[in-house]
N, C-alpha and C positions, 0 to 999 in steps of 0.2 A: 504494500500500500504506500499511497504516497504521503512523504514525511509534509508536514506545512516549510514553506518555505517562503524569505522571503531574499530577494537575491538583488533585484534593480539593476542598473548599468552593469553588476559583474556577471552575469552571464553573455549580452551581444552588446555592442556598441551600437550604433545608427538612430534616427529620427524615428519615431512610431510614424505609422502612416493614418495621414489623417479620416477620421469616421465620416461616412458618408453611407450612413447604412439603409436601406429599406426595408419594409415589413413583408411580412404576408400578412393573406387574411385566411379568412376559411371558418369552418366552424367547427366546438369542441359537441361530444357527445354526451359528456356525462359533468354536473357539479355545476354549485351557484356561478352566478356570472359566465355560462357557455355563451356561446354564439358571437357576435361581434364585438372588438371593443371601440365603445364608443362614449362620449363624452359625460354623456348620462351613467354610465356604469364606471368611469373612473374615479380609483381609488387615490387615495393623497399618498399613500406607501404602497412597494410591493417587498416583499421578504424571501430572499433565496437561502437557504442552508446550504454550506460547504466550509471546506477546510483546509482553502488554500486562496493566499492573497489576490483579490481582481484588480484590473486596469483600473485605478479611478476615473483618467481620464475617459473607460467607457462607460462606466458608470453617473458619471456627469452630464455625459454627453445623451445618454436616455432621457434622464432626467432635465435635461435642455428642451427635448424635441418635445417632451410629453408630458412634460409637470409632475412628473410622478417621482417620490425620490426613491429609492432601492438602497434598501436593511440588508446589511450580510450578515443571516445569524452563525457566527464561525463555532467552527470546534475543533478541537488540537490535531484532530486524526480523521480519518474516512472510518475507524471502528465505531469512533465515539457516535458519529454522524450516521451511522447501521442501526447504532441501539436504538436513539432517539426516532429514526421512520419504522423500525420495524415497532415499537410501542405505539407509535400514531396511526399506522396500517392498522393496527389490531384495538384499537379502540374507538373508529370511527373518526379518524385526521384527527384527534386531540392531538395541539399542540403542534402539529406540522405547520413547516411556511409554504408561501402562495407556491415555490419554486426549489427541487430538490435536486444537487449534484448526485451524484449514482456513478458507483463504481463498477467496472464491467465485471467484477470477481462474485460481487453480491445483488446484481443486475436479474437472474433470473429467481432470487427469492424474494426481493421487492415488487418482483410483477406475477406472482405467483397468482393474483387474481386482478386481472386486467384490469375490470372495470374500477379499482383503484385509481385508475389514471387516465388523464385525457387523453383522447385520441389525438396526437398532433398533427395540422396540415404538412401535405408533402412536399417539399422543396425541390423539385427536380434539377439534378447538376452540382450540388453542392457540395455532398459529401461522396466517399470511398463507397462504391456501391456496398460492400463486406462490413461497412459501417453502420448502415443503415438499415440493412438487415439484422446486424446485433439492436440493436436500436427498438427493433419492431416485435409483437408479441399478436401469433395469430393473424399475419398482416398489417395491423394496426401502429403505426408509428408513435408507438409513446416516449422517446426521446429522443432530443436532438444531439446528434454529436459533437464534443468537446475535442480532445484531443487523441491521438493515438500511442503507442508505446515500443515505435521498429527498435530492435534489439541493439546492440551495441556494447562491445569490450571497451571500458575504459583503461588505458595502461601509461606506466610511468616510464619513457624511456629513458631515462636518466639511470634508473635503477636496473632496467636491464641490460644498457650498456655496461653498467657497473659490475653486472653478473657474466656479462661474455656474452649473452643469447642473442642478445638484439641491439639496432642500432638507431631503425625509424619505424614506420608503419609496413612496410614492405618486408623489413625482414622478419618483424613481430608476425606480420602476416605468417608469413613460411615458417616462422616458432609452431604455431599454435595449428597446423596443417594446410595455409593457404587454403587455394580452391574448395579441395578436400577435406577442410577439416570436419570435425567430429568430434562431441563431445568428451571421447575419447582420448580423443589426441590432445585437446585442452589442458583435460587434465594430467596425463603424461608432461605437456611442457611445464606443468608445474610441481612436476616429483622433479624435473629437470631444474627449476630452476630455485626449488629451495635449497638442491645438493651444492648450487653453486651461491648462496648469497644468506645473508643474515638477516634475513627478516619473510615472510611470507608470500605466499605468489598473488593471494587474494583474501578480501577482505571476510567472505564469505560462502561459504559451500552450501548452505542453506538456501540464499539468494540464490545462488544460481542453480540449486537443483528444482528452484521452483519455476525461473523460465524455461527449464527443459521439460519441465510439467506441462505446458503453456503450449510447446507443441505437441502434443499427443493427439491426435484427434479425437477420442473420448477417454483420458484417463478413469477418472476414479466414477462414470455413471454411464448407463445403457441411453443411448440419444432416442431407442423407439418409446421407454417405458419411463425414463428416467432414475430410475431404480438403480442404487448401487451399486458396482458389483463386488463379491467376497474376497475383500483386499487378499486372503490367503489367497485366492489364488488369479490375481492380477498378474500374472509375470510380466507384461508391460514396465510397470511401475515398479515391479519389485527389482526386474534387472536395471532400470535406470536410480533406483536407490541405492543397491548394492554398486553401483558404478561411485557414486556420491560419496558413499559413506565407507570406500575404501580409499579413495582418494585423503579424505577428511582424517582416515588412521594414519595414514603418511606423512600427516605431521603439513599439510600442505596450505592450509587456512587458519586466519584468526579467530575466525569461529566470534566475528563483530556485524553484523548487519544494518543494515540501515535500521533507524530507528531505535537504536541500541545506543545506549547516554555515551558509552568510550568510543563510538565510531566518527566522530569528528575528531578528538585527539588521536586516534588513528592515523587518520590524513596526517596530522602537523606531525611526527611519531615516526611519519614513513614507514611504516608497520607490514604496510600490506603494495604488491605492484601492478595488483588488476585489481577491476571491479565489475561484473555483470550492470551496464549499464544501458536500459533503457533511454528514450530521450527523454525521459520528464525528470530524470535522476543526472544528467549531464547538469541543470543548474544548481543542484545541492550539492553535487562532488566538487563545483565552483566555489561555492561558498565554504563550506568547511575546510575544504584544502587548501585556501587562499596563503599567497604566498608559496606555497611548495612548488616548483616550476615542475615541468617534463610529465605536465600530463596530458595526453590526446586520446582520439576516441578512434579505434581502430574498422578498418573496410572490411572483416574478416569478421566473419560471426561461426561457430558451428551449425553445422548439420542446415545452412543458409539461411539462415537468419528467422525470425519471427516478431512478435510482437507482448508485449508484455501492458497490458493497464490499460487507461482509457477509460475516459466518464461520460456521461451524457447527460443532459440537463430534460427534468421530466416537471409533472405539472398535478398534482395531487386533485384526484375527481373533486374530493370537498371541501375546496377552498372556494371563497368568497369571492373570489376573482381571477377566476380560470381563464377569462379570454383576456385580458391583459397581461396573466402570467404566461400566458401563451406567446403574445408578440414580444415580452422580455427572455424569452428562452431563443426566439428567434434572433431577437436582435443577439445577445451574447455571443451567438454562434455563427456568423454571418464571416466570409472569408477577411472582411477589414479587422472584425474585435478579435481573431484566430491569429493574426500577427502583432495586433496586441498582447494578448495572453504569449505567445511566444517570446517576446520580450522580458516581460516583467515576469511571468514564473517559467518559461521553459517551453513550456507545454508543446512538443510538435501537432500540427495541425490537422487532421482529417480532410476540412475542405481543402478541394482540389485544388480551386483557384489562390488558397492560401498554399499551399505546399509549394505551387509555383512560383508565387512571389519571388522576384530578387530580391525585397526587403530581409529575408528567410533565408532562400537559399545562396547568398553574393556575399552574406555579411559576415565579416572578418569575427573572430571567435579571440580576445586578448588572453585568455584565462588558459586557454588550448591552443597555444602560440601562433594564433593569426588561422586557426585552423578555419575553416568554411563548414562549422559545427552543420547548421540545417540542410547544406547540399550533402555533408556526408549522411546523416539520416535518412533523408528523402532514397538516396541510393542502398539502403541498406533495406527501408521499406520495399523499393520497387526491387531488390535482388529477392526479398521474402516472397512475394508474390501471395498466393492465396493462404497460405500460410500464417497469413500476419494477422488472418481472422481469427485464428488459436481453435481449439478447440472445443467441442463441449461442453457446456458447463451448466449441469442443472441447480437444483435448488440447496444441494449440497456440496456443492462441488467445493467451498471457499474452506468449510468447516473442517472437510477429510483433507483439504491440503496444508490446512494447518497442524492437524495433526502429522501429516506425513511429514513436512520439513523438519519439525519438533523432533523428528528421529534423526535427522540428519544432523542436527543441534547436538542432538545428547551426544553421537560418536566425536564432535567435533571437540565437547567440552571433556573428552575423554573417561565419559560414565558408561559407558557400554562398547563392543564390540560391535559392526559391522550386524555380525549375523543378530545380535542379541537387542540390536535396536531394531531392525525389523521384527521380531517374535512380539516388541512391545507394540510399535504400530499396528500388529494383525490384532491385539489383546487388547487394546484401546479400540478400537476398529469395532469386534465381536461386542464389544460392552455397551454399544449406541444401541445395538438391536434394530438396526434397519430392515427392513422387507428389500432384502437383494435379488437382484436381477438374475434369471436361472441360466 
């Protein structure tokens, strides 16, 4: 999940590009204030839930156009921000706002009953068509897309020039298997590269056995029934555990994650020389590690890359002012406020036309030594290809991959063996009592 972050200038240098945004219209189906917004039915406030810093200046700039001002009710985390919809789902929107951020992990158990949410009009051209599809439930477009998550090694070459292995992106490339690499092979160059250097290959093995989760096509649930299936006998998941959590015995990770209080002194610590980095995590490895040079984000991903995160902005059936929070989920999401958000927190962009951007993809990266941060993503998305939909993911799918990584954890902190942390995932696993899939 994503850490809140607040980053400004030290992620991309350049002008934001100015808002010049328009609406749609259309109509909602369900929840007071449906149908059109119009003068009569506007509100003096609308209120979005989320838990990560917005553009003011789009925020402003709404509330220029339409008198309306917009409440960000934040919370430290996307868990925090789970408990609180998933209490308001189940008590008839007590307490939800007009407008709710939604992670794509905990996406198909907040829409577990649709008509929770308004049907949003369809913007055709906008977003990743694989976007919008996640997006939709039964047809029905109940959210708009925010940002996506193409995959990405961040690494320190400074450090592994220092170790012998590498020198730029090209040779790190051919470290970690070039073309061909392989989760595999990842991890190999980092049994390779702890034999050679004093300090860790990577920040976290947890982290990254959970974007190799991310491409499975249906890890931990059956996509006809939704039903789990008996982690015992996943071999999917279990050979890419045991892949994980042998690496992790090797002594090859800090066993520190994002989100984890010593993971920014990590960074200053120089602790660790890669990081499984998404793009919405390329502005937090900026901030934290500021000041430490020789960090860039590598063209090389395994097994071709994929996609990790991704929110969408949805619109609760029972709020007071559905069709207004309808045109403010739109405006947010609109290819001009998507290179805003890219700026101020990171976020790479879903819509097309934003992805395109030169403001995006042209802009010098100081932090990632003049690196062209959002052309390397963009090309790491388009080398993923359909892949970058992930996926998957029913209405458990967020719960059982927390428990699975938690196994990866234990081997990492050195409480169990390899074999002895999966026996505990299968035993934790058995203890929910799911109706699994036959």
């Amino acid at each position: 999940m994503r850490a809140r972050n607040r980053i400004g200038a030290l992620l991309l240098a350049g002008a934001l590009t100015t808002l010049t945004l328009t609406s749609c219209t259309g109509s909602t189906e369900a929840g007071g204030g449906g149908g059109e917004a119009t003068e009569q039915n506007k509100p003096d406030k609308l209120t979005v839930a989320a838990w990560m810093d917005f553009p003011q200046d789009l925020l402003d700039s709404f509330e220029d156009e339409y008198g309306i001002e917009v409440v960000i009710n934040s919370f430290p985390d996307g868990a925090s921000a789970q408990t609180v919809l998933r209490n308001g789902l189940s008590s008839d929107g007590a307490g939800l706002s007009d407008v709710h951020l939604i992670e794509l992990d905990w996406w198909t158990e907040m829409m577990a009953v649709p008509e929770d949410w308004v049907e949003l009009p369809e913007i055709p051209g906008r977003w990743l068509d694989w976007k919008v599809d996640q997006g939709s439930v039964d047809g029905r477009i109940t959210g708009y897309g925010t940002d996506i998550g193409p995959l990405g090694i961040a690494f320190n070459q400074d450090m592994m020039t220092a170790a012998g292995v590498a020198t730029d992106d090209s040779s790190f490339s051919r470290f970690i298997g070039g073309d061909a690499a392989t989760w595999q092979s990842f991890l190999d160059a980092g049994r390779q590269y702890v034999a050679a250097s004093d300090n860790y290959y990577i920040d976290s093995l947890s982290s990254a056995f959970q974007a190799a989760i991310n491409l499975l096509p249906a890890a931990f649930e059956d996509p006809e029934t939704g039903d789990p299936y008996e982690m015992a006998d996943n071999e999917q998941v279990k050979e890419l555990f045991m892949m994980f959590a042998e690496a992790a015995a090797d002594g090859i990770s800090a066993g520190i994650p994002i989100g984890h209080s010593d993971w920014g002194a990590g960074f200053q610590n120089k602790q660790w020389a890669t990081v499984v980095t998404p793009a919405w995590m390329a502005g937090i490895i900026a901030e934290n590690a500021d000041g430490v040079p020789g960090w860039r984000i590598s063209e090389t991903f395994p097994d071709g890359g994929g996609n990790w995160g991704g929110s969408f902005f949805a619109v609760p059936s029972t709020g007071k002012n559905t069709a207004w929070a309808v045109k403010l989920a739109d405006y947010l999401t609109s290819p001009e406020a998507a290179v805003q958000w890219f700026h101020t927190t990171g976020q790479f962009p879903s819509q097309l036309d934003a992805i395109a951007n030169p403001d995006i993809a042209d802009t010098e990266n100081e932090f990632f030594g003049g690196q062209k941060v959002g052309a390397t993503y963009g090309d790491l998305a388009a080398a993923a290809g359909d892949a970058a939909a992930g996926g998957f993911r029913g209405e458990n799918f967020a719960g059982i991959q927390t428990l699975v990584t938690e196994g990866i954890s234990l081997v990492e902190a050195g409480g169990a063996t390899p074999e002895e942390a999966w026996d505990k995932v299968v035993s934790e696993f058995d203890a929910l009592g799911f109706d699994t899939a036959p």
